[in-house]
N, C-alpha and C positions, 0 to 999 in steps of 0.2 A: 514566086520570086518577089510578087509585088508583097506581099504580104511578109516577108523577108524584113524587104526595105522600111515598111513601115514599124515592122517590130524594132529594127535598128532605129529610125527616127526617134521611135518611144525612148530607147536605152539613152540613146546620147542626151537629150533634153531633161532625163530625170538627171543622171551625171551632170550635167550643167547646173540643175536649180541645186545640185547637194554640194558643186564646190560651191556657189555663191552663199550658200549660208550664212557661214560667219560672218562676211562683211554683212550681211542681212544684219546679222542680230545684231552690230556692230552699229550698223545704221540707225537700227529703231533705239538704240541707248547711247545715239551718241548726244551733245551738249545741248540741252533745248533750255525754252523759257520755264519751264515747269519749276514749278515749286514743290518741293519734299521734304514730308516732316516725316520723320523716324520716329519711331517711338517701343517702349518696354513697361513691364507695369508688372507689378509684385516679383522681381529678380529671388528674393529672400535671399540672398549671398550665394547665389547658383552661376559664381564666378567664373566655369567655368564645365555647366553643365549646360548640355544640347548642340546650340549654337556657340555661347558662351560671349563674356567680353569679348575676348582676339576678334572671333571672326563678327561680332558687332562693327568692332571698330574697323574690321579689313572691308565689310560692306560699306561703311557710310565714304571709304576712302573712294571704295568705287564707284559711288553715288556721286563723288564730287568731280571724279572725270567725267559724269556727264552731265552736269549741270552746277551751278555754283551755289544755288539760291536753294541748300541743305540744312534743314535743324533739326538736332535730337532731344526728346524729351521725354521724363522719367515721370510714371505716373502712380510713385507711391509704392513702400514696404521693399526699397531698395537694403536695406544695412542691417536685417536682422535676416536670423532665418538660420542661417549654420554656424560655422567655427570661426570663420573669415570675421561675422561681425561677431560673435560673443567674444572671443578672445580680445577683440581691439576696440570693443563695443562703437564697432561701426567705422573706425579710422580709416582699416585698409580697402573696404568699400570706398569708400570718397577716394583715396587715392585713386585705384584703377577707375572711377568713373569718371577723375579727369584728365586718366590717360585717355581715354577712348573719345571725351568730346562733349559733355553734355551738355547743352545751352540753356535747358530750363526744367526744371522736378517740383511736382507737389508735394506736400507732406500726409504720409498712410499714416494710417492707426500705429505701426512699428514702427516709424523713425521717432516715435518717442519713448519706447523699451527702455533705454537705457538711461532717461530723467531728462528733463527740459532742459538744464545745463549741457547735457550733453550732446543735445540734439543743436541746440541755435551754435553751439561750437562748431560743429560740423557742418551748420549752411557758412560762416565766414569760411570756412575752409575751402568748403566747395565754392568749384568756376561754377556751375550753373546756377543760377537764378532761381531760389526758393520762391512762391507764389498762392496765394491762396484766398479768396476772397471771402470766408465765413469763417477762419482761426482765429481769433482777438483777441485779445486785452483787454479784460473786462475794465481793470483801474484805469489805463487808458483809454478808454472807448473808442479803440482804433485796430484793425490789422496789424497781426505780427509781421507780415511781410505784405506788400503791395498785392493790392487784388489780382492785377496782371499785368501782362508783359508784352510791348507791342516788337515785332520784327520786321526789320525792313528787307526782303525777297523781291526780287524779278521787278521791282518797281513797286509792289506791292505792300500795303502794311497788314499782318498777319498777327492779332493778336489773341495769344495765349489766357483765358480763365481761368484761375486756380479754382479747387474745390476740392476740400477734404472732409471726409467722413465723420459725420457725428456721434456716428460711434466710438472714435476713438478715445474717448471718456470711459468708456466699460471696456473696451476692446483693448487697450494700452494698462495704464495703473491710473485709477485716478487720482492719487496723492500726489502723481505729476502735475497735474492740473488745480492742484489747490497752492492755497496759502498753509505758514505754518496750523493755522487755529482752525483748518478744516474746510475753509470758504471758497469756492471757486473761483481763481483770476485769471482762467481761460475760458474760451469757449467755443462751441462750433458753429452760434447759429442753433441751436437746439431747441428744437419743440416739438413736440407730440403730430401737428399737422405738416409741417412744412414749409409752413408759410411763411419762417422769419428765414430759412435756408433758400426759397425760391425769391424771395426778395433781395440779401447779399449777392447772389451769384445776376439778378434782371441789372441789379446795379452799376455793376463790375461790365458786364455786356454793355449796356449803354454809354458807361464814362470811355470804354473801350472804341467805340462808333463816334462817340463827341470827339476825340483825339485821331479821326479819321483811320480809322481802321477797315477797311476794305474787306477782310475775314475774319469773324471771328470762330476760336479753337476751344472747347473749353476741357482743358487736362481735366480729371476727375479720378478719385479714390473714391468711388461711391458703389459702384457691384451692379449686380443685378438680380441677389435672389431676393424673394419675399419677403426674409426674414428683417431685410434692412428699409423695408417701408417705414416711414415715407420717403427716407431717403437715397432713393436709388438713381441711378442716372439716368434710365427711361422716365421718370416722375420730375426730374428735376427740367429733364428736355420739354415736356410734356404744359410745363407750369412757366413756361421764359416763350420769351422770341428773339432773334438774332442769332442764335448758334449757326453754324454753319456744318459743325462736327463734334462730336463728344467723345476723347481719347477715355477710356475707363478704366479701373483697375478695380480692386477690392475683394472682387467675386471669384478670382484665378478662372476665369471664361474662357475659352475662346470663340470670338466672334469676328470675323471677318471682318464683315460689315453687316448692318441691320440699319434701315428705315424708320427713325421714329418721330412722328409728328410733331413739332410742337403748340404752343398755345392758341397758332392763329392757321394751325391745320397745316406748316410746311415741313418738309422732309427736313430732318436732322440726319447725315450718317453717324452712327454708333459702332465701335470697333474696342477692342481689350484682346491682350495674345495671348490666353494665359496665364503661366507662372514659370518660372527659372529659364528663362531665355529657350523654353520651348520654339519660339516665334517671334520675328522682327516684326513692328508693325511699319507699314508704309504709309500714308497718305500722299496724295499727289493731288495738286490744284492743277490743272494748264489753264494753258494761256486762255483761254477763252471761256473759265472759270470753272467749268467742273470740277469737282471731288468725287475721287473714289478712294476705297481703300483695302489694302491686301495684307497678308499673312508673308512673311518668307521663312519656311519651315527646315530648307535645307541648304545651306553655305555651311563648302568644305575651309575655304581661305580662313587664314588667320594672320593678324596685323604681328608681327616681330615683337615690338616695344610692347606690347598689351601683354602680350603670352612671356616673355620673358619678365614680365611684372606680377603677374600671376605667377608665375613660378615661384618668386620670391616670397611670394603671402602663403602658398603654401606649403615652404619649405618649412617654414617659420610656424606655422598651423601643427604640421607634421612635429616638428623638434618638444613640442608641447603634448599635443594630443595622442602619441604613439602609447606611451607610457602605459603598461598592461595593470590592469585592477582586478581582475577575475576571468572568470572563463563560462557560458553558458551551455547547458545541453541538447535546450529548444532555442528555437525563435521567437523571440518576443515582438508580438504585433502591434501597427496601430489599424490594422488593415481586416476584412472580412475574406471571406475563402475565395471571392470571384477577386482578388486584390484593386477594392474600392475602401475609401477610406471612412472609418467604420468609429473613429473614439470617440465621435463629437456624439454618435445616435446611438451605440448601443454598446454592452460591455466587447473588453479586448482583452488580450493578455498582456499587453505592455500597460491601460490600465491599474489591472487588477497589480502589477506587478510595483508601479509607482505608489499605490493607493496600499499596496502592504506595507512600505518601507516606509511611510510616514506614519501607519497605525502605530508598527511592531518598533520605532526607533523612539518613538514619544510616547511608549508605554501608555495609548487612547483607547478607547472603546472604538472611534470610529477613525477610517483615513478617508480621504477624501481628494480626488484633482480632478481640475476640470479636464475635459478633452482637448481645447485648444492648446494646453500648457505640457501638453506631450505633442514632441512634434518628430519625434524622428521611430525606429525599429532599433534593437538592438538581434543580431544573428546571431549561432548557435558558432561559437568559438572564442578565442579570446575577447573579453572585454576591453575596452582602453578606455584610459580618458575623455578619448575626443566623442568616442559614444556616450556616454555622458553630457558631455557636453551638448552635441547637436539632441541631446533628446532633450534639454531641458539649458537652452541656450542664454536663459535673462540673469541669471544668477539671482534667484529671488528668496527673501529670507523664509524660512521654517518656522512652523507657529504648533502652538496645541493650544486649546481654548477650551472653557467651560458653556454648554448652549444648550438650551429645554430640545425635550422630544419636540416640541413645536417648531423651534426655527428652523431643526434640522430637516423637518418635513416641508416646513415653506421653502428651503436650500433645493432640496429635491423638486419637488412643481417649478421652481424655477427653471432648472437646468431641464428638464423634461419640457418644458413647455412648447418646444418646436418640432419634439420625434413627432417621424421618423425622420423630417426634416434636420440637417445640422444645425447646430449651435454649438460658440465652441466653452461657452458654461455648463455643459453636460458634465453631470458625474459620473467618473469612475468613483467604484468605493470598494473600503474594506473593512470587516467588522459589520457592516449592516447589508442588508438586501431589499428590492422592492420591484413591483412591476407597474410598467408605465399601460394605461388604457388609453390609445388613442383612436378610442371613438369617442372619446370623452372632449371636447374643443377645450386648448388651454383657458382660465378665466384669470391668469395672473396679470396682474395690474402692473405699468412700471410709469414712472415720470418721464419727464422730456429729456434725462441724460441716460435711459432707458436702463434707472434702478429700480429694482424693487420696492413697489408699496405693498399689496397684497394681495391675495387670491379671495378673489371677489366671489366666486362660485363652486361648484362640483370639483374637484380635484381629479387631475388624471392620473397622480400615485397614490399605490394600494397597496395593501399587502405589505408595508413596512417591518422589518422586522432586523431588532439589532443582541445581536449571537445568537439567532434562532428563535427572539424573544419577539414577540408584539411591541412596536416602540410606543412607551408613555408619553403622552405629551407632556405632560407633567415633570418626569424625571429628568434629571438634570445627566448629559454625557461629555466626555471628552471629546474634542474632535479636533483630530490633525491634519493641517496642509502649509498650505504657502499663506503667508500673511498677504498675500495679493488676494486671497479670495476673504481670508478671516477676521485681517484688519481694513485690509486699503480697499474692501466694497469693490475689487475686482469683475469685471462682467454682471455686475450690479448686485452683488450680495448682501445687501445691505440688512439683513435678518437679525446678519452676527454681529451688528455695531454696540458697542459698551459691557458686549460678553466678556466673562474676565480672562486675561493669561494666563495658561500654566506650563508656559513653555519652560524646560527644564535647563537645553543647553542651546545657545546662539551657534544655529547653522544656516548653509546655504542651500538650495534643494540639490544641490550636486551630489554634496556632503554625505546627506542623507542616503543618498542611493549608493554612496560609496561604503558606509556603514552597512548599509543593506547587506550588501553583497558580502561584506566580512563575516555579518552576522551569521550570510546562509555557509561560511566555511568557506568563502571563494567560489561557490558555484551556485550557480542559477539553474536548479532541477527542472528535475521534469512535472510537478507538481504547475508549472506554467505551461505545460505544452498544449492547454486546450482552457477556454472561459468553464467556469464553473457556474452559470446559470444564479450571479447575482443580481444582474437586470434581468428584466424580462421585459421586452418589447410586443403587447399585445394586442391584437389586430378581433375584427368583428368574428373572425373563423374562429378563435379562440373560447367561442361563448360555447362550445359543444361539451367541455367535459362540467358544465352547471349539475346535471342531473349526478355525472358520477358525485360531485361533491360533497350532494344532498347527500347522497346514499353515507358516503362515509360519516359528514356530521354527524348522521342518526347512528352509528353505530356503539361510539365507544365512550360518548361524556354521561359521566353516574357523580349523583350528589356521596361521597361520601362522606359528609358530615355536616349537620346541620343542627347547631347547638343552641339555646337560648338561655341566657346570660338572669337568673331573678335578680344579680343586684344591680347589673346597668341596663337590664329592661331591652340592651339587643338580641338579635341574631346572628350568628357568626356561619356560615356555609363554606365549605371546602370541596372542590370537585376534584376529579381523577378527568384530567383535559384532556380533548381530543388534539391530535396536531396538527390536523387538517385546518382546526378553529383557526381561526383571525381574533376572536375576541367572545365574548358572554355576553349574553342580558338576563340578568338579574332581573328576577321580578320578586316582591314576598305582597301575599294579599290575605284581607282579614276574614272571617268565618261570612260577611255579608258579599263576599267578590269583590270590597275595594282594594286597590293597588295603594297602599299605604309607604313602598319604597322601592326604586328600583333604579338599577344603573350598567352600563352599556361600557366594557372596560377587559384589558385585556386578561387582569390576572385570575388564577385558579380562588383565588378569597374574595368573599363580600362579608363588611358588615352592618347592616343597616344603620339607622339612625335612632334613637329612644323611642320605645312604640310601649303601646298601654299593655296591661293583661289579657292575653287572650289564647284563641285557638288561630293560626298562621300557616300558609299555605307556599313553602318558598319551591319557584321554578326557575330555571337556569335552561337557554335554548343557547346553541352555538353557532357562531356566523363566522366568515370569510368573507372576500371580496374575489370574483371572478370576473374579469373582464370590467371593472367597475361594477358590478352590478351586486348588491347583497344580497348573499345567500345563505337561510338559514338553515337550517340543521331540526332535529326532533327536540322537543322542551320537556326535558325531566323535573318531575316534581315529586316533594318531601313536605310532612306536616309536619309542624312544631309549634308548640305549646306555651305562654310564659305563665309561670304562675306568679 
């Protein structure tokens, strides 16, 4: 019986603490002194994907029932990204982000997509407060917009750091950034160490504490992978003092929160949500000055006004981009089989599929797109417009250019120089092929707007080859893309500057791919439904089939013809090539074993250069490249005579 009672005691007391809950929860959120910064970073026009605006904006309303001392802030690559901003190049974004509230945004590398004009349009536009403490005016010698922004909360002053990415000079166009005559009159603070970006931003911190600011916040566009050293925002925390917190974007991360030191050994918190409103970010000061900060990954609410605004951009999306163009039979990827995203580091089929439509439309030897500049999938059934669109959202113009086997090979170690790491200057291609060695450490050289000077050392692509062919350096090819990479030194191309045009008809890259698709009949085969093994991404395991390579070399290159010329006193050699070869080396040596000429090249001919009368020894050995490493082949040898 006692034991009865007490299992009753137990029943009633859990029943008690589980009606009290709610006001519990109700308790712990109800109006306090705390201060709340919101925050969102690389949206890319995912208006209305995860969380989306509405329930953005239906959060921060409930944020404000519990406390008053609320701001939200955007940190960068809000108004590109889908249909919402290519169609309105970024208008209907600033609309709904000032339905929903935002009191202050940095500028990403893409709030400049669609030209500097259009971009400072849209901060007047926009209620929040653009900010950045290293964007300048070169001819001015000042800040495009205010380094930062102080808030006054809970008594408190809470000031905001701007800080945008220095890459946004290769990352964006840079002809944005210039003047007509080619000269730079923007900037970001750019230099090779860091030290003039760690200096803007120590600056902006301390004018920020002179103006009595009690916290400081430093927004940032800066990331976290390696590839953006020096300037990343663990290095930028790393080299200042005063942060209190560093909001980040760039990298599409998410990070909670993470501890990072700065200059004089104190905790910085560091937090980024992601990408497409995956993830609210929170920050919370209280009263008694701590910072922490969190993710909210799941709100079902949605604010009325917001989502019935949204509705409106996408009716208006929809009334444009329904429009059917074609129909495909596979899926065109930018994705690899475990679905991670795969076009920055190695071939795809969306790709290969971009990079045929600008070969085969510009009638080139080669096409050519970087990875970053595909950014959507197109699926196996009707095509429309707006797939189009979202796969190639900047409206960028079509090029065909004249450029040596040389630069196109410098284009390549370029775009290679971070696999297996992304970059998004990687090439897809079409018409030519090659494989990248990364045991090989890139040696490409760039400047402090991190263009192209040159490869300093060992290259890590090999094996070039354009239609099957060994690429000349020498020889001159066609090569098709976007004038964002062939004229305007996009993602720092700077290889192809003063190469000449031979572009035939003025398009858009849309264009092209809508031509494409006419071309293939209205359908996209199945000739796409898997890569064709035009990159090749190779790793140290890779070096095992060296032996088979030897063997083949040695099998099948025979001089068939080695003629000597009595009136021009040359040698003329003609081989039957192996296909396995990469290339030949020529040797011809005279009756005493000296090496009198010889040369290292792809094609089946050599002819020496004027040699005296004699008795002549010509051999021809074949080589390839495997894993970077040269391998040669057995060396066939012919005698010949001049008289």
């Amino acid at each position: 019986m006692r034991k009865k009672k007490k299992l009753l005691t137990i029943l009633l007391a859990v029943c008690l603490v589980a009606a009290m809950m709610p006001s519990m929860v109700f308790a712990a959120n109800a109006k306090s002194d705390d201060i709340v910064v919101l925050y969102t970073n690389d949206v890319h026009c995912g208006i209305d994907d995860s969380i989306g605006y509405a329930g953005l904006a239906a959060y921060k309303a409930d944020k404000l029932k519990e406390t008053k001392n609320v701001v939200l802030v955007d940190a960068g690559d809000a108004i590109q990204g889908d249909l919402a901003g290519a169609l309105s190049k970024g208008d209907y974004i600033v609309d709904i982000m000032n339905q929903v509230g935002y009191d202050v945004a940095v500028p990403g590398n893409h709030e400049f997509d669609f030209g500097m004009d259009q971009f400072l349009a849209l901060t007047k536009k926009s209620n929040a407060k653009y900010i950045s403490s290293n964007f300048t005016d070169t001819k001015a010698n000042k800040t495009v917009f205010d380094p930062y922004v102080i808030k006054e909360l809970g008594g408190k002053k809470v000031a905001f750091v701007g800080i945008s990415t220095p890459e946004s000079i290769t990352k964006s166009t840079p002809a944005f950034f210039q003047d007509e005559k080619g000269n730079y009159i923007y900037d970001f603070c750019n230099d090779k160490t860091g030290k003039k970006l760690y200096k803007a931003v120590q600056n902006a911190i301390d004018a920020a504490k002179a103006e009595g600011a009690d916290y400081v916040i430093a927004l940032g566009h800066m990331g976290i992978d390696d590839q953006s050293k020096p300037w990343t925002s663990r290095e930028v925390i790393a080299n200042t003092t005063g942060l209190n917190a560093f909001i980040d974007g760039h990298s599409h991360s998410t990070v909670a929160s993470e501890a990072v030191k700065d200059k004089d050994g104190k905790e910085v918190t560091l937090s980024q949500t992601g990408t497409k409103l995956a993830a609210i970010g929170e920050l919370i000061i209280t009263a008694d000055g701590k910072i922490s900060t969190s993710l909210v990954t799941d709100y079902a609410a949605k604010d009325e006004k917001t989502a019935s605004l949204i509705k409106e951009v996408k009716d208006k999306i929809e009334a444009v981009s329904s429009k059917k163009v074609g129909t495909s039979e596979v899926l065109l990827t930018t994705l690899d089989a475990e679905g991670k995203r795969a076009v920055r580091n190695q071939e795809t089929t969306m790709g290969n599929f971009c990079a045929d439509a600008y070969r085969i439309i510009g009638g080139a030897d080669i096409g050519v797109v970087q990875g970053g500049g595909v950014r959507a999938d197109i699926k196996a059934g009707d095509v429309t417009y707006g797939d189009i669109i979202a796969l190639h959202p900047w409206g960028n113009m079509y090029g065909v250019i004249e450029a040596t086997g040389q630069q196109i090979l410098d284009a390549l170690e370029l775009g290679a120089r971070s696999t297996p790491d992304e970059v998004g200057g990687f090439l897809q291609v079409s018409g030519i092929s090659y494989e990248i060695d990364t045991t090989v450490p890139s040696t490409v050289v760039t400047d402090e707007n991190a263009m192209f000077v040159k490869v300093a050392g060992a290259r890590r692509v090999v094996n070039v080859k354009v239609g099957g062919v060994p690429i000349d350096p020498k020889k001159t090819y066609t090569v098709a893309s976007t004038t964002y990479i062939l004229t305007q030194q996009g993602d720092g191309f700077t290889m192809f500057d003063g190469c000449k045009e031979v572009t035939k008809e003025s398009l858009v890259d849309t264009e092209v791919i809508q031509k494409y698709i006419e071309k293939l009949g209205g359908t996209i085969g199945q000739q796409y439904a898997k890569t064709e093994g035009r990159i090749k991404v190779l790793t140290a395991s890779d070096k095992a089939p060296i032996k088979e390579y030897k063997a083949a070399l040695a099998r099948t290159t025979k001089i068939t013809s080695a003629k000597a010329s009595t009136k021009t006193k040359k040698i003329t050699v003609k081989i039957n090539g192996n296909s396995k070869a990469y290339g030949f080396y020529y040797k011809v040596t005279n009756s005493k074993g000296k090496t009198v000429s010889s040369l290292s090249k792809p094609g089946k001919t050599f002819t020496t250069k004027k040699l005296s009368k004699g008795k002549y020894t010509v051999s021809v050995r074949p080589y390839t490249y495997v894993i970077g490493e040269k391998v040669y082949g057995k060396t066939v040898s012919k005698k010949v005579t001049i008289k």
